[in-house]
C-alpha positions in Angstrom: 139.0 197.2 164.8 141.4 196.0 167.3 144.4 194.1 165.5 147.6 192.2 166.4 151.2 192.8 165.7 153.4 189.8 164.5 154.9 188.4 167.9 156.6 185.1 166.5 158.1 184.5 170.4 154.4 184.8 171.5 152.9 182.5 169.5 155.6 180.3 170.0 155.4 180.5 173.8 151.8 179.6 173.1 152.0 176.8 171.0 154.7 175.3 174.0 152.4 175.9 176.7 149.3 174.3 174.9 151.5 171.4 173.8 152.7 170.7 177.4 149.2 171.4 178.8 148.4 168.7 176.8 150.7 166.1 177.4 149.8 166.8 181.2 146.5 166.5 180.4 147.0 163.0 178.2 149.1 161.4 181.0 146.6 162.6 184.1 143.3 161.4 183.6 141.3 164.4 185.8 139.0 161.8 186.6 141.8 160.2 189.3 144.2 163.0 189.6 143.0 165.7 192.6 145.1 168.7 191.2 143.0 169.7 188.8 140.4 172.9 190.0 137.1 172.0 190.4 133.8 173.6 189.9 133.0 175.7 192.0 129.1 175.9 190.7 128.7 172.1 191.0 131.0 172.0 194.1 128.6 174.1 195.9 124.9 173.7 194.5 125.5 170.1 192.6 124.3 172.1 189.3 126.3 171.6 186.0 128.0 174.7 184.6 128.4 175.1 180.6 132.2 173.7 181.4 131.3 170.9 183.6 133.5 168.1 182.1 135.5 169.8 179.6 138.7 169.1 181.4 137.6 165.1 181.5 136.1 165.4 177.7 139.7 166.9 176.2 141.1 164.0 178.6 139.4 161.9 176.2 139.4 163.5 173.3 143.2 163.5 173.5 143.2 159.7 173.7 140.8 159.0 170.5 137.5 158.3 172.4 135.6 161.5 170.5 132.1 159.6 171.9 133.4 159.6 175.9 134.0 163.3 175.2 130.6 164.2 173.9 129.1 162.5 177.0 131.2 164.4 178.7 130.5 168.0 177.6 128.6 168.2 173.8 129.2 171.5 174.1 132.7 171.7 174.6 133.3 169.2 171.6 131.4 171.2 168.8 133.0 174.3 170.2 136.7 173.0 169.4 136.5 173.5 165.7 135.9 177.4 165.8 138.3 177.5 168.0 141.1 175.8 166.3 140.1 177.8 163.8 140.3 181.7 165.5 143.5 180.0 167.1 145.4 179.1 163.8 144.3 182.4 162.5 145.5 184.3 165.0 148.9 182.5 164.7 149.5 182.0 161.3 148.9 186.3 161.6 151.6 186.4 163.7 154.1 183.5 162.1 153.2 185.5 158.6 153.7 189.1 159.8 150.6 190.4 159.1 148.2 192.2 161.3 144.9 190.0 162.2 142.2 191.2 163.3 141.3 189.3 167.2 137.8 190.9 167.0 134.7 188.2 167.1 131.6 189.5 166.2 128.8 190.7 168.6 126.7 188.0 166.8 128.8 185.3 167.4 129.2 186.4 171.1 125.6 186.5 171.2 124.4 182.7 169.5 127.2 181.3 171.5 125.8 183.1 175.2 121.8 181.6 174.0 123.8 178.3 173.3 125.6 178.1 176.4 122.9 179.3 178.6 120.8 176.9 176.8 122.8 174.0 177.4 122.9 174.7 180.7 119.4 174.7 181.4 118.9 171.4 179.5 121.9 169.6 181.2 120.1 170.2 184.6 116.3 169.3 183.8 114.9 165.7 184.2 115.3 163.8 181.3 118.1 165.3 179.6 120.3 163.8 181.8 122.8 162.6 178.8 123.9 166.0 178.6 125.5 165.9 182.1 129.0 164.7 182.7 
């Protein structure tokens, strides 16, 4: 079972980077601002990926409006959660000393791939067109 050693400067470097990831992400609105990547699956065939949007719905999120971010990607919303939660695992490991396992479950792998590949069907069929950004 793969594990991690206690890197304080590592999970510190992390938390930085997420924070000023963030406040880019707050003050940018990726709906106006062109440096943000783009999708290359939707650039090229106008089909919706699983991430279509999640840039734009943590855009939102970020400024309060949790509904403009589940039109954006539903996906991506009820995602967050388990991985706040993997996230703060993993760094309170390393803050703590301890060693924490990084390993996720072939079964979790597996629900999330059917979710993901489900979603991405629906999001591109007639009539489910709320699930596309």
């Amino acid at each position: 079972m793969p594990s991690v050693q206690p890197r304080p400067v590592a999970a510190l470097t992390s938390i930085l980077l997420a924070a000023g990831g963030s406040a880019i992400l707050y003050r940018f609105d990726p709906a106006g601002n062109g440096f943000y990547p783009i999708c290359f699956l939707h650039a090229t065939t106008g089909l919706n990926c699983p991430g279509c949007g999640a840039t734009r719905a943590l855009h939102q999120l970020l400024h309060g409006n949790i509904m403009a971010a589940a039109h954006l990607n539903l996906l991506f919303l009820l995602c967050l959660p388990f991985a706040a939660g993997w996230a703060f695992r993993i760094l309170s490991g390393w803050f703590s000393g301890r060693r924490v396992s990084i390993e996720i479950r072939p079964a979790w792998l597996w629900t999330f791939l059917a979710a993901a590949s489900v979603f991405t069907i629906l999001r591109n069929l007639p009539g489910f067109e709320w699930l596309a950004p």
